[in-house]
N, C-alpha and C positions, 0 to 999 in steps of 0.2 A: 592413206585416207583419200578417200574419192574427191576432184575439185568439184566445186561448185561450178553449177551453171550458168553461163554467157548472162541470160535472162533474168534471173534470179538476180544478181549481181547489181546489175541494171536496175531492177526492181528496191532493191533496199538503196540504193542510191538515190533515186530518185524520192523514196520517204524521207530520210537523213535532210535532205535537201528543203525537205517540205516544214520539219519542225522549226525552224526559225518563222518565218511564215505566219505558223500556228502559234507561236506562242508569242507573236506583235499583235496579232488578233487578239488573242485571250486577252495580254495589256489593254488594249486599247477599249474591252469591253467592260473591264475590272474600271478603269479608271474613268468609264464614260459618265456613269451614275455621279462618284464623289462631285466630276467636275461638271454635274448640271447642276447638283444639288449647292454646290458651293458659288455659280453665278446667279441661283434665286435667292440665294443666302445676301448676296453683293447689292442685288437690286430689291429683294422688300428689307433689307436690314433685319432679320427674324433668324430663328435658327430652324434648317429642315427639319418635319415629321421625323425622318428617320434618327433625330438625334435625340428625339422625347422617348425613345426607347431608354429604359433603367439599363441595359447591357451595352450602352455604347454611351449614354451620357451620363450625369447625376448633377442633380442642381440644388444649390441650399443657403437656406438664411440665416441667419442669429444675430440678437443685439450683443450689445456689450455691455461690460457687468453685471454677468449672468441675468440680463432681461431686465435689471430693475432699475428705473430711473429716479428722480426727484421730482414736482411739478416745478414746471420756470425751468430746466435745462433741458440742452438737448440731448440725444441720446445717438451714437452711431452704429451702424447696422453695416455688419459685412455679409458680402454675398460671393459663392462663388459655383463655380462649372469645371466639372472636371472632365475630359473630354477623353472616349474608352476607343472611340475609332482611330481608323489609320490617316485622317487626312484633316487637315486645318481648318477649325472653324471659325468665319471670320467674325470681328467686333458685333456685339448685340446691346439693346437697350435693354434696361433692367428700371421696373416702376416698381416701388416700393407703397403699398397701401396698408389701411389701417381703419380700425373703427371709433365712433363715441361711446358705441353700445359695448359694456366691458361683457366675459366671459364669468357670470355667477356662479354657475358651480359647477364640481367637478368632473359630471357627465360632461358638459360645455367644452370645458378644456382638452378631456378624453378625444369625444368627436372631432374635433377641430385639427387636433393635431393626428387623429390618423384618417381623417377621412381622405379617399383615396383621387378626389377632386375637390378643390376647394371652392366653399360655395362664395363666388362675387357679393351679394348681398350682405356677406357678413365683414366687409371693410371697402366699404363706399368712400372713405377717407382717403385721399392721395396726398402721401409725407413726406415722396421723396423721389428723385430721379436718378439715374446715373446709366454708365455703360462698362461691359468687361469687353476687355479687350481682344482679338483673334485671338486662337487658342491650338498652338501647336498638336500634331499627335499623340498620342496618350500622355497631353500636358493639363496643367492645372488652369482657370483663370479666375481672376476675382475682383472684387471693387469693394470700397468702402461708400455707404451712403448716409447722411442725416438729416433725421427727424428736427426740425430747430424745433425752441424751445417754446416757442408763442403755440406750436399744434400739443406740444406736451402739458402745455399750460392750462388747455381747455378741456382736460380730461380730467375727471375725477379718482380719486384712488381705487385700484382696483386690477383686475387682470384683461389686457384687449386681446384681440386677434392681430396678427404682423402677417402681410402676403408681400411675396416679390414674384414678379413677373418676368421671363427672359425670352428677351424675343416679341414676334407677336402673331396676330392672327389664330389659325387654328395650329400652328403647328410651335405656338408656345412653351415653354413651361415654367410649370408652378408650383415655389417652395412654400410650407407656412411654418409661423413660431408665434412666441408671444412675447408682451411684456408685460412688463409690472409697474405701475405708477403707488410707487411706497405712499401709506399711510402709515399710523397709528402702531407703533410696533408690539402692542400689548404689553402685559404685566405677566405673562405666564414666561414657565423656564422652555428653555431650549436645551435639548439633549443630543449629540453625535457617538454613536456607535460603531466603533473602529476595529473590524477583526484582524490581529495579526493570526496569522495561519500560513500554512506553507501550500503549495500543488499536492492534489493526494498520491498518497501511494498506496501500495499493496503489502508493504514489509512494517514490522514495529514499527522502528524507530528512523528517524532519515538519516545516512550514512556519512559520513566525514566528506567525499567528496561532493554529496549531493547538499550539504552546508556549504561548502567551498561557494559553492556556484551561487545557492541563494541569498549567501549573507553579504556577500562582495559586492563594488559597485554593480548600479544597474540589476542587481540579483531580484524578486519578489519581494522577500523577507527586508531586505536594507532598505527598498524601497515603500515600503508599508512603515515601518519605522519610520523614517526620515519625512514621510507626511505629517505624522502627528507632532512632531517635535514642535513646541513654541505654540501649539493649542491645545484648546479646554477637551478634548476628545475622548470619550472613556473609551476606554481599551477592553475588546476581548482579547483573549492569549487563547491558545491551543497548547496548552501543559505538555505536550508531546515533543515540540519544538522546543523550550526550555529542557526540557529531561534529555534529546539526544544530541544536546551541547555539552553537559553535565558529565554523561555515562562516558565519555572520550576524554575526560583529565587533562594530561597535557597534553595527548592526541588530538585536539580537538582542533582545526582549522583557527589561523591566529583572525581572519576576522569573522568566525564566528564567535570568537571570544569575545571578541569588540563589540558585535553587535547582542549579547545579551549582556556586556556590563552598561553599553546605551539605554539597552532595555529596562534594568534594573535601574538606572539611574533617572530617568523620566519622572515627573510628580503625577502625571495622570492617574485618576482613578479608573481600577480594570476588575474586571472580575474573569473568572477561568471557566472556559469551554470544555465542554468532553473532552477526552485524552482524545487526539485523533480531529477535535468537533465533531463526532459521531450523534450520526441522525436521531435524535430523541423517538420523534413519531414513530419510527422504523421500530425500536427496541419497544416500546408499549405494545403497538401494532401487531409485534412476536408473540404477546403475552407475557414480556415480563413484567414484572410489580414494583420495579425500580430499575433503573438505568444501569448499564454495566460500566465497571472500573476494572482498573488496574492493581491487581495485591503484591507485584513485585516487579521490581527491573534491574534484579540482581544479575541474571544470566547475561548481563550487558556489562557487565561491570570486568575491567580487565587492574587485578592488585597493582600490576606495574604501571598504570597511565594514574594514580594515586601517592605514589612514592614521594614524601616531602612535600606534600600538599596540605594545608590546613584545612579542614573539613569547613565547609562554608555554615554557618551557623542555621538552626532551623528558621522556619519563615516565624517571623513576627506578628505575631496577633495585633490586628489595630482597634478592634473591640474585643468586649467580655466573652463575645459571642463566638467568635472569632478562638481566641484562649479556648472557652471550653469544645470548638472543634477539633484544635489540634491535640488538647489533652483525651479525647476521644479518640483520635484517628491514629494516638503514638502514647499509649499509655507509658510507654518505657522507652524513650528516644535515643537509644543507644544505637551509634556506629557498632555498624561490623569491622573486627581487626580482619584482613586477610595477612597472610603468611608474611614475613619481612616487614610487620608494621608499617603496611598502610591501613589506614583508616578508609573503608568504604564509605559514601551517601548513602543514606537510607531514602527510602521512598517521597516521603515530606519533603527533602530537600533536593532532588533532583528535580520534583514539579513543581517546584515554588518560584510563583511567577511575581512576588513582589508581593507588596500591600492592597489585600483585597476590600472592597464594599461593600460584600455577602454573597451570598452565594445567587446568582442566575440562571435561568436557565432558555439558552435558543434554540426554540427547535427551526428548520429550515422554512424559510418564506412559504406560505398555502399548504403547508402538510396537520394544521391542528384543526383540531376540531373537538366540540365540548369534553369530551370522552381525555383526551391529553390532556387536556388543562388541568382537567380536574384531578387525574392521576396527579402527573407532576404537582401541583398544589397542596394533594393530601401530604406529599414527601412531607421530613420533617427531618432540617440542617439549622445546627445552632441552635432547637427548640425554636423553631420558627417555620414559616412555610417560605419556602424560597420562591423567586420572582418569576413570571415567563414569560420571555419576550413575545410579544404576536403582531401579526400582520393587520391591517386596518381593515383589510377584506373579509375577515375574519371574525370581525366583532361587529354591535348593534349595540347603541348607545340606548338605554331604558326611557330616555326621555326622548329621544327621538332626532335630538339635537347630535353634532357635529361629535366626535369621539377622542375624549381627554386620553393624553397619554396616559393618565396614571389612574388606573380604573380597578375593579374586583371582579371578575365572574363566577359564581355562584360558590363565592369565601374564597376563592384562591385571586392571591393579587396578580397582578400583570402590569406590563407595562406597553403600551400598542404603539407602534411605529407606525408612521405614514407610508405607507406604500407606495403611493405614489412618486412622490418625493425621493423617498428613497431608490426606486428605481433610477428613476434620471440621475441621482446621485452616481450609483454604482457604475452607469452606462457613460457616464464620463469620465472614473473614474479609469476606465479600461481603455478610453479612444487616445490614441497616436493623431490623430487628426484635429486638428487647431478648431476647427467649425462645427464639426458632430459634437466636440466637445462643450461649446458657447451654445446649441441648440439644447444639448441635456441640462443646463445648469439655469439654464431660463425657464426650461422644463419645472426643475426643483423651486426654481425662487416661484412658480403660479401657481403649484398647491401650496405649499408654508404660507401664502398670502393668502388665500382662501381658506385654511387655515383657522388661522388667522383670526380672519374677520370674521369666521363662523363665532368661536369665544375667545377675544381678549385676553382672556384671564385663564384661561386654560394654557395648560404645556404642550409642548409638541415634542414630537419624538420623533429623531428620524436616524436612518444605518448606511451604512456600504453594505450592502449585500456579501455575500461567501464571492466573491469573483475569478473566474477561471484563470483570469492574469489581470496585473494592474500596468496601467501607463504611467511612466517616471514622474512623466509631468502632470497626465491627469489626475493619478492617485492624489497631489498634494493640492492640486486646484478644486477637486470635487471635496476635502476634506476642509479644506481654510474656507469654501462655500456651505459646507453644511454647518459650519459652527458659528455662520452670522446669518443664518435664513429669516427672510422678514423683519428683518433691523436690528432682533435678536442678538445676543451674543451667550454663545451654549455655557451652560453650568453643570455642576455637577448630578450627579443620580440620587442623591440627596437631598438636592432640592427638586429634581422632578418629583420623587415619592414624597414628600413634603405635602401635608395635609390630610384633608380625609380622601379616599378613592371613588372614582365615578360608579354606578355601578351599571355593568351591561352581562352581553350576554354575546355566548361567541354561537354562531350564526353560519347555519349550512353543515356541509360534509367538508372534508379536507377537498382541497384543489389535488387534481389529478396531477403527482408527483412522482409517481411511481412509488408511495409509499405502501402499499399491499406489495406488491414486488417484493421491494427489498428487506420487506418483514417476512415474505417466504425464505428470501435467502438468508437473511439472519438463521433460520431455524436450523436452514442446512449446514450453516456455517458452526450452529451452538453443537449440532445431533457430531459433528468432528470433533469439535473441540473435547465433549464428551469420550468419545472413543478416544483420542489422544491421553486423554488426564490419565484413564483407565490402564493405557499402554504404557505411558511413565511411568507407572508404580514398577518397574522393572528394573530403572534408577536408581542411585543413591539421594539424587535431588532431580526431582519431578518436575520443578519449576524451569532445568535447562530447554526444556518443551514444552511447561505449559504456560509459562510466562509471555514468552513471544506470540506464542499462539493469541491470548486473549488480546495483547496489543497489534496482532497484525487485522485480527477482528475488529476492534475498532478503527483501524485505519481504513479498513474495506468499508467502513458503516458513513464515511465521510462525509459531507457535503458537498465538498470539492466535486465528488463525481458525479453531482447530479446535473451538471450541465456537459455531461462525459459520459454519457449511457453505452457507447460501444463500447468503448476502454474500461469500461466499471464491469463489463461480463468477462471479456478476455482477462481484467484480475480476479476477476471470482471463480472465474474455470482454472484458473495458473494454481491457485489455491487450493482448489479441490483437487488437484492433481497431486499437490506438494504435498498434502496430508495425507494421502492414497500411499506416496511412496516413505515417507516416514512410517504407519503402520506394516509395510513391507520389510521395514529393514532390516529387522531381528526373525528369522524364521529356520526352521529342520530344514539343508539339504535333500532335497529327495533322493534317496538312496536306489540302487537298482537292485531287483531281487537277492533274495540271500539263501545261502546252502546251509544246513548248520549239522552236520558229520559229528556231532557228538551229543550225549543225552546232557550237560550241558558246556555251556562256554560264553563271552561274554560279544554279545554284538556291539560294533561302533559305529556309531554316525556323527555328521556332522551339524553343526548351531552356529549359522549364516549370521552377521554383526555388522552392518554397512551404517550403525552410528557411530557418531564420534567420541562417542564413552563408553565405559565397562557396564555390562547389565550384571543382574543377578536372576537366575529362572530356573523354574525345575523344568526338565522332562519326565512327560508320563508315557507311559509305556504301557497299553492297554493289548491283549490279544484275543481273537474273535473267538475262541476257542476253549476249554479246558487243558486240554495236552500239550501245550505250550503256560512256563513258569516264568515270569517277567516280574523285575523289578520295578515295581509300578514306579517308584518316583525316584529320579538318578538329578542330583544339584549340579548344576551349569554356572559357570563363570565362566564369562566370554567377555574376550578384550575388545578395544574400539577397533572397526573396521577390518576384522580378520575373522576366518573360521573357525571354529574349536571343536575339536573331538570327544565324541561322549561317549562310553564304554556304558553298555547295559548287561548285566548280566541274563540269561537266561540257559531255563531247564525243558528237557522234551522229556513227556511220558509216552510217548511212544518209539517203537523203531523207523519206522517209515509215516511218512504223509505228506499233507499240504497245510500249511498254516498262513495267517498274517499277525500283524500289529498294528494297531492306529498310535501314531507319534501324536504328539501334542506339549506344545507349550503353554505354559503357566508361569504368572508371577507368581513370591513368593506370598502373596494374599490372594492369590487362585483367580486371577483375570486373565482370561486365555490371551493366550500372544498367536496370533496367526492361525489358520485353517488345520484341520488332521492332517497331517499324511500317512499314508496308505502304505505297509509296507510286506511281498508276500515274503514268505519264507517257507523252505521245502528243508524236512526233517528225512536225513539219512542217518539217524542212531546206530543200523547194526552193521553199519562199516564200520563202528567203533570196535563192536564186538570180532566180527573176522578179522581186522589189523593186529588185535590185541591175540588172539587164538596161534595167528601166521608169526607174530614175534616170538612169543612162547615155543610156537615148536622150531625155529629157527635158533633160540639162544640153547634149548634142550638139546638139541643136534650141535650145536659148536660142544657144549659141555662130555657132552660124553665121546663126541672126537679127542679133546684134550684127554680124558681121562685112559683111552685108548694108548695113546700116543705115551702117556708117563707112564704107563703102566708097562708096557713093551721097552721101553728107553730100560727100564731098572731092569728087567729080565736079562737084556744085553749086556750091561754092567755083571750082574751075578756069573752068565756064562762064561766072561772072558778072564775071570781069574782062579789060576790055578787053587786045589785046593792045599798043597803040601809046602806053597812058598811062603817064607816069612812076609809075616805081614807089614817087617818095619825096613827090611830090604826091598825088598820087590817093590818094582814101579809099578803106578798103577794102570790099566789100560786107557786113562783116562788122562794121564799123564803124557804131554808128546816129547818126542826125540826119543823113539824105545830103539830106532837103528843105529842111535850114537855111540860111540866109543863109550866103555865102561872106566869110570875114574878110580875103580878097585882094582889093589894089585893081585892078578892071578893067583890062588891058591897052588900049594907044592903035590898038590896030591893031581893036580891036572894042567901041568902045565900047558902051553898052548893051546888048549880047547879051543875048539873052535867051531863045536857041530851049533846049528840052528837051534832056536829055542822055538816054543810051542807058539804059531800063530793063533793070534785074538783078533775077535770080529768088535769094531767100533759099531755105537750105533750113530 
């Protein structure tokens, strides 16, 4: 290897040398900005411009308990800064203001809290003063401030504006919230709406260790539980979470066990969600005429996870109505025995979520619109029309006034949640953060008060949203707050629908949900399921495929994934894949040409099985031609996951040519199974006739050599024996030792003789 040169040498020495240099510069230039900014920081007491940037700082308010105070007390108000840069910001004053003039209605409150500058004028009132303290690098800082009770005093009931200020000048910033100075808490009922539901998925049912995970501490499911425990909450259930704790017997994760005999053990009143929570809108939207179920979850059921289990008793009707569903839905409630006496669940009992209050129905937040209502309304459950949840954005009160929960649109009843409220609910339900949390829930307590004060005497309705995940502690704080909103304390769903109903009128299109979307893919998803049911009939039980199938369909329909829109197509393409290759899995090997050297004989192919059960199917045997004779229809029994050999017979009317055959599968009710194939065949018939001509004159040629052969052998015999010797002395020529000593004694008439006797030819 060549050395390097003198020069060169010299040269990167002297760079090497230079990067220390360069990178006390770069320091020095990096850290010059932080540390001017931090001694204007030092002398106006404010925080830099550069920190009102949302990517490097965030600053926020909230009262405490959840924004509502009493008049005459005071109320305290945390504030805090969380600080996203690399360098320490020091101590800043924080002024807390406020108004006399409250926030009336709910445009008011909207504006306010998301306007993206708060307007000064609108809380000219100064409540309060404090400071947060310097604030480490990506650290938190915060301060506690109070309103005393003498400014709370001078406020009448109602909803204000709250600003805190941090810092000052123009390179300020500024958080806003509100509060609530409690009046009058009405006479109408308070309702909370608690969905227990899992994360979506893509498969039926959720799997033993995907229970493992949600029903244990900290899991979703235990945590959605453990909120409502010890409140008035009504319960939605997702029948699908009950059923794949059920279908697992003693398999089933021990606290998953726990957490549905918790579940079952609760006094709350609940009613039951779609298998799945499957998007209602979505399914109308398809064109269907009623909502999709589930007719079986047998193909889930394992004999042995049943073994000495008492069959849990059907669900209890708590009304008439009730009784006459189930005596509808189970005319004959018989367990299935599986083999070794266990007793299967049948269908009722694997989704039976406790004692229901009738039947509900929620379609997802902004997806109805008149056209849903009124479908779902026409339904008829129990000889009734069942109830439908809706959103408050949704509807238009007839008289112009504020929107009863418990209202009718055009004959179908409803029940309308606040929106608003519920929102804030849900969104604090989900924050990890002590502060986002106390700003959502102040949020909630200024519409329920507005509310409110719109009617008295009207109910209010409010939910948790479907949420993508819940927080341990927010879930249980946003839920013990929604069940005392506006001094309220929540009741049952019997006493909301209690009385007569408001009457309105639902109002606009659906909110853009992507529900046209996912009513396209519903179609695509039915137009499979369709070709799937078709391709079962090949089965001895159809249901091992189409069962799952209709429940992995409504798991795809979920709600869950509407705040999941990536992940909601990656499982609908996973899906449309999975059912592409189940249609594959039974098909004809393609065979490679065929010879057929005789006019007839019987051709073999193979019937490819990559299911995990026995089919039953014919093949047909169709040929393009006349001069070809084929068994049109040859019965297949093929084992799980193995090939099988099908003997066809076939006849040529010809000696020579070119033929084909189209293969095809059929079930035994004539539903083709998989594509033709194509198979040629070349007819050699009068090789049969030459082989058979060339054996003939080959077995004719042995035949008359043998007869040759015996024929000459006895000639040889007749010539070598004399004709004058006796015939009971004389040896035969056929006879050996004819050169031995004779065992007779010489006759007298010749003594010693001893001339040669007459040579014979052996043959």
């Amino acid at each position: 290897m060549t050395p390097s040169h003198p020069v060169s040498a010299r040269h990167r020495l002297r760079r090497l040398a230079a990067v220390p240099a360069l990178l006390a510069a770069l320091l020095a230039v990096t850290l010059a900005a932080p540390a001017a900014a931090l001694e204007r920081m030092a002398t106006a007491a404010t925080v830099p411009a550069a920190t009102g940037d949302a990517s490097t700082m965030t600053f926020s308010v909230a009262p405490a308990g959840a924004g509502v105070v009493t008049a005459g007390q005071p109320l305290a108000v945390a504030v805090s800064a969380r600080n996203a840069t690399g360098s320490t910001i020091p101590a800043a004053a924080v002024r807390l203001s406020a108004s006399v003039r409250p926030l009336t209605t709910r445009a008011d409150v909207r504006d306010w809290l998301a306007a993206s500058t708060a307007d000064p004028a609108r809380t000219e009132l100064a409540v309060g003063t404090g400071e947060i303290p310097s604030i480490v690098p990506l650290g938190v800082g915060s301060a506690n401030l109070t309103i005393d009770a003498a400014t709370i005093a001078g406020l009448a009931p109602g909803v204000y504006p709250l600003r805190a200020d941090y810092g000052a000048d123009a390179s300020a910033m500024t958080a806003v919230s509100v509060l609530v100075v409690s009046g009058d808490a009405g006479t109408g009922a308070l309702g909370l709406v608690v969905p227990i539901t899992a994360p979506p998925i893509a498969d039926g049912l959720l799997s033993a260790a995907q229970l493992g995970d949600l029903t244990s501490s900290g899991g979703s499911l235990r945590t959605q539980l453990d909120a409502v425990v010890g409140t008035p909450a009504i319960l939605a259930v997702d029948p699908a979470v009950v059923a794949a704790i059920r279908v697992l017997g003693i398999s089933a994760p021990a606290s998953a066990t726990q957490w549905l005999a918790d579940l079952m053990a609760l006094p709350n009143e609940r009613f039951a969600l779609q298998f799945g929570d499957a998007d209602l809108a979505a399914q109308l939207a398809s064109g269907l005429a009623t909502p999709l179920t589930v007719t079986t979850l047998a193909p889930y059921l394992t004999a042995s996870d049943f073994t000495g289990l008492t069959p849990s008793p059907a669900p209890t009707p708590t009304t008439a109505a009730d009784a006459d569903q189930a005596a509808a839905a189970t005319p004959t409630p018989t367990p299935s025995t599986a083999p070794g006496g266990s007793v299967l669940p049948t269908l009722a009992q694997l989704t039976d979520i406790g004692p229901r209050v009738g039947t509900v129905l929620w379609p997802a937040s902004g997806s109805v619109d008149a056209g849903t209502v009124s479908t779902l309304g026409a339904l008829t459950v129990d000889d009734a029309s069942p109830i439908t949840l809706v959103d408050s954005a949704s509807v238009a009160s007839a008289s112009g006034q504020a929107t009863p929960a418990w209202a009718s649109a055009d004959g179908a009843p409803v029940l309308v949640y606040d929106v608003d409220a519920s929102r804030a609910l849900t969104t604090a339900a989900t924050s990890d953060v002590a502060i986002t949390r106390a700003e959502a829930l102040a949020e909630a307590s200024a519409f329920a008060a507005l509310a409110v004060a719109a009617d008295p005497t009207a109910p209010v309705l409010v939910v948790l949203d479907r949420p993508a995940d819940v927080s341990t502690v927010g879930d249980r704080a946003a839920v013990v707050q929604g069940t005392h909103l506006a001094g309220r304390t929540a009741s049952s769903l019997s006493a909301l629908t209690s009385g007569s109903p408001a009457t309105v009128s639902i109002v606009g299109e659906a909110a853009d949900t992507g529900t046209a979307t996912r009513a396209a893919d519903l179609s695509g998803l039915l137009a499979g399921e369709e070709e799937l049911t078709s391709f079962a009939t090949i089965l001895t039980d159809a249901a091992v495929i189409t069962a799952p199938e209709r429940a992995s369909i409504l798991q795809l329909l979920g709600n869950g994934w509407l705040s999941q829109p990536t992940q909601a197509a990656a499982a609908l393409s996973a899906h449309r894949t999975q059912t592409q290759q189940t249609l594959d899995a039974v098909a004809v090997v393609p065979p490679s040409d065929i010879t057929l050297a005789a006019t007839s004989a019987p051709l073999t192919f193979s019937v490819r099985n990559d299911l995990p059960w026995p089919v039953s199917l014919e093949l047909i045997a169709t040929p393009n031609d006349p001069r070809l004779i084929v068994q049109n229809t040859t019965l297949v029994e093929a084992g799980p996951s193995q090939s099988t050999r099908v003997q066809v017979p076939v006849q040529a009317r010809v000696g020579s040519g070119e033929s084909s055959l189209a293969l095809q599968l059929r079930s035994t009710s004539s539903v083709e199974i998989g594509g033709t194939v194509p198979v040629h065949v070349t007819v050699r018939a009068e090789w049969e006739s030459v082989g058979v001509a060339v054996m003939a004159t080959l077995i004719a040629a042995l035949i008359v050599v043998g007869i040759v052969r015996t024929v000459r052998k006895l000639r040889r015999r007749a010539a070598s024996t004399p004709a004058d010797a006796p015939s009971d002395s004389t040896p035969s020529d056929d006879q050996p030792g004819d050169d031995a000593p004779s065992n007779h004694t010489p006759s007298n008439d010749a003594p010693g003789d001893t001339s040669p006797k007459e040579e014979g030819t052996h043959a």
